[in-house]
N, C-alpha and C positions, 0 to 999 in steps of 0.2 A: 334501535339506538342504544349503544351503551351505558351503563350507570357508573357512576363516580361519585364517591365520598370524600368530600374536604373536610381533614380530619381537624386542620385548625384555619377559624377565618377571623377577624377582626371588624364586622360590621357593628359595632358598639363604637367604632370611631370615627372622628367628628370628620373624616373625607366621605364618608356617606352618609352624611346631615342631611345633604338635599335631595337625594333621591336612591335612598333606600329601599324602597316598595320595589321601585323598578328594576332595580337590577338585582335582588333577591327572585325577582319574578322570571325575568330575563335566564339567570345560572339553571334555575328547575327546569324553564321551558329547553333548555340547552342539553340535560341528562346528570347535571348534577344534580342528585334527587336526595340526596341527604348531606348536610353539613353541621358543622359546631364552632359556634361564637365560642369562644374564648373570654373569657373574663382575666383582666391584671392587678384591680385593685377592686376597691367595697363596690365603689357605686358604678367601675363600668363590669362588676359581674351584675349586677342587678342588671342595668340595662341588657344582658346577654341573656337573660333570664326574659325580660319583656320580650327580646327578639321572639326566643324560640316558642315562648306562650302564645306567637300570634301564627308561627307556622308551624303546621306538622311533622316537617321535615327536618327542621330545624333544633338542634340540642345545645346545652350551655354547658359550659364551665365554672367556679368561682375562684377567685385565688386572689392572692397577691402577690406578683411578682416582685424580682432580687429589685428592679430598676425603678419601683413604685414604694422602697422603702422609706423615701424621705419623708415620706406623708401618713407612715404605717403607725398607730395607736391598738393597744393590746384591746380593747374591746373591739376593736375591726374582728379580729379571732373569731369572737362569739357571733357575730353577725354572721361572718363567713360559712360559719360551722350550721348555724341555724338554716339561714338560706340556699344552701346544698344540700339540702333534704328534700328539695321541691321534685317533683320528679322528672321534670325537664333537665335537671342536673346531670351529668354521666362523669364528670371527674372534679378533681380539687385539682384548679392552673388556673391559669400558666405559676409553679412555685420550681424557686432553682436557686444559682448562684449566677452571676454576671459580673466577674472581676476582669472586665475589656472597658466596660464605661460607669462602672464602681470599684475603687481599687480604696476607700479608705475605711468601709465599713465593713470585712469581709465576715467576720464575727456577729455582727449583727444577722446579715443576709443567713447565716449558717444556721441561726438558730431559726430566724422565723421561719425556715425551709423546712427545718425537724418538728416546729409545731405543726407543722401545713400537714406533714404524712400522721404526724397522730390525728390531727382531724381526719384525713383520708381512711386512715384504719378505724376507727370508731362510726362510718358513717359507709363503712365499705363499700367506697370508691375508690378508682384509681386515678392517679396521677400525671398531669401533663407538664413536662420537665423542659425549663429553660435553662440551659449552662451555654456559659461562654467563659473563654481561658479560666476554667476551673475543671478540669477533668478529673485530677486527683482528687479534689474536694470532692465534690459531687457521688463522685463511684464510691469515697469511704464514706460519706451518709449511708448513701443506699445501703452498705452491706453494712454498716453501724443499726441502722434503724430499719428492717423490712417494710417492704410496702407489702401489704397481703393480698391487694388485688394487681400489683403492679400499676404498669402506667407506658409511656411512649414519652421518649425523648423528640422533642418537637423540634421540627428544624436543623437536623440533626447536624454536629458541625461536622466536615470529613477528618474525623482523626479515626484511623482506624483501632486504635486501641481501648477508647470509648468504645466505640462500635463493637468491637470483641465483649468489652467487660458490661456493658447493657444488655444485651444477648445472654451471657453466661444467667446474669441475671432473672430472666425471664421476662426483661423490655420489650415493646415495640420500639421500630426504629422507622422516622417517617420526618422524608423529603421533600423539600419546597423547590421552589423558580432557583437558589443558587447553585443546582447539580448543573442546569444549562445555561450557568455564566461560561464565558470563553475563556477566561482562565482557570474554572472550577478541576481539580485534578478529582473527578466525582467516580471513575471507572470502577479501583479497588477498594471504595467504599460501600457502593453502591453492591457489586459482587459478593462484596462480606455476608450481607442484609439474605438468610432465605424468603423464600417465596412469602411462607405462612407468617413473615413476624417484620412485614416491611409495609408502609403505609406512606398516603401521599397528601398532601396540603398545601395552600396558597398561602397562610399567612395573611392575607389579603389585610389589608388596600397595599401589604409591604414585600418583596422581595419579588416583583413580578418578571416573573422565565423570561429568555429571549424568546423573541426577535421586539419584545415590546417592553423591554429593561427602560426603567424611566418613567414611563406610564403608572397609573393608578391600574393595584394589583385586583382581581377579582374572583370568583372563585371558579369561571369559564376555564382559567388560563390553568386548570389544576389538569387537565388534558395535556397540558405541556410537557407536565413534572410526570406524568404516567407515559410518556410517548420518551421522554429521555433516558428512564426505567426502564424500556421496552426493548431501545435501540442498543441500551448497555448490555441487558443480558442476553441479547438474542433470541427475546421473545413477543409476540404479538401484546398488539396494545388491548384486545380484548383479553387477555390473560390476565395482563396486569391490573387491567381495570375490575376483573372480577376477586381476582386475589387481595388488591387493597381493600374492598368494598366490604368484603366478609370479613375481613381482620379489622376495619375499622367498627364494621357491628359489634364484633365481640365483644374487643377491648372495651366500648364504650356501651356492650350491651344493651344494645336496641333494637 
């Protein structure tokens, strides 16, 4: 059976209150045999933190995301920065900019995103990157401020000049369920992406692949996002499956 890493999932939220055991149990028994909660704000990185403390397999995030700024208090900082030490930790995220359904604070988001990478450099970790309509922004942080261990652009959007300038970088770049929407134009983004520096994720409970768009996302359907990979570049789905897998170890070293 194949192995698969989902590089980013969401079981810290409240669509899998009522039975999380199960389908954590369900994804491993299936060959997803490593993934990472994701953390957005204080207390659902802790909860990502409880996840991965109860399974092996299991690795967390902390952060605070662009879209979890209305609630952000500068001592969150220090909690953050504290509880990323734990060693179930492997990055500081999901931290970014999101000016698609934040357009009034853009200056806010900017800065807590440059404090997020100095927690990440101080605690040497790297980084999991949400942007939305902020590409300029985003990429002059990054080469404003280095990240020293890097990081992966999560979800990545298909703008290929991101894609170019993440790369140049020294980003991972790593794709969810919307490469196999039907109108996803995902071919020459996806082609950009080489073998060694492309990863793959669910997102989960959110952005679930076809043919089950609609549906509550989960980290099974991350075979989707590695099969739509697969068919793009003209290579077998055990390639890809082993190519993301090692690249998600790395980056998240584990």
């Amino acid at each position: 059976m194949l192995e698969f890493f989902d590089s980013h999932s969401h079981y810290n939220d409240e669509k899998f209150l009522n039975d999380i055991d199960k389908v954590i149990q369900s994804t491993y028994d299936a060959g997803i045999t490593k993934f990472t909660c994701i953390g957005y704000n204080l207390e659902q990185s802790k909860k990502a933190i409880e996840i991965a403390e109860k399974y092996h397999f299991i690795y967390a995030t902390c952060g605070i995301s662009p879209n979890d700024i209305e609630d952000f208090k500068e001592e969150n900082l220090v909690k953050i920065e504290q509880i990323s030490q734990n060693n179930k930790v492997v990055a500081i995220g999901e931290i970014g900019l999101d000016y698609y359904w934040n357009k009034e604070n853009k200056e806010d988001q900017r800065n807590l995103f440059i404090k997020q990478i100095e927690i990440a450099n101080r605690i040497n970790k790297p980084i999991v990157i949400h942007t939305r309509d902020a590409f300029i922004d985003t990429i002059d942080i990054l080469k404003n401020h280095p990240v020293k261990e890097k990081g992966i652009f999560h979800c990545c959007p298909l703008n290929q000049e991101l894609i170019k300038e993440g790369l140049k970088l020294g980003f991972y770049i790593s794709f969810s369920g919307n490469i196999t929407f039907k109108n996803a134009k995902s071919e020459d983004p996806v082609n950009l992406v080489p073998l060694d520096r492309i990863l793959i994720e669910t997102d989960s409970p959110y952005l679930t692949p076809e043919p089950f768009r609609g549906q509550r996302n989960d980290s099974t359907k991350v075979k989707l996002v590695a099969e739509k990979i697969a068919q793009i570049k003209g290579m077998s789905l055990e390639d890809v499956a082993k190519a993301t897998y090692e690249n998600a170890k790395k980056i998240y070293k584990v």
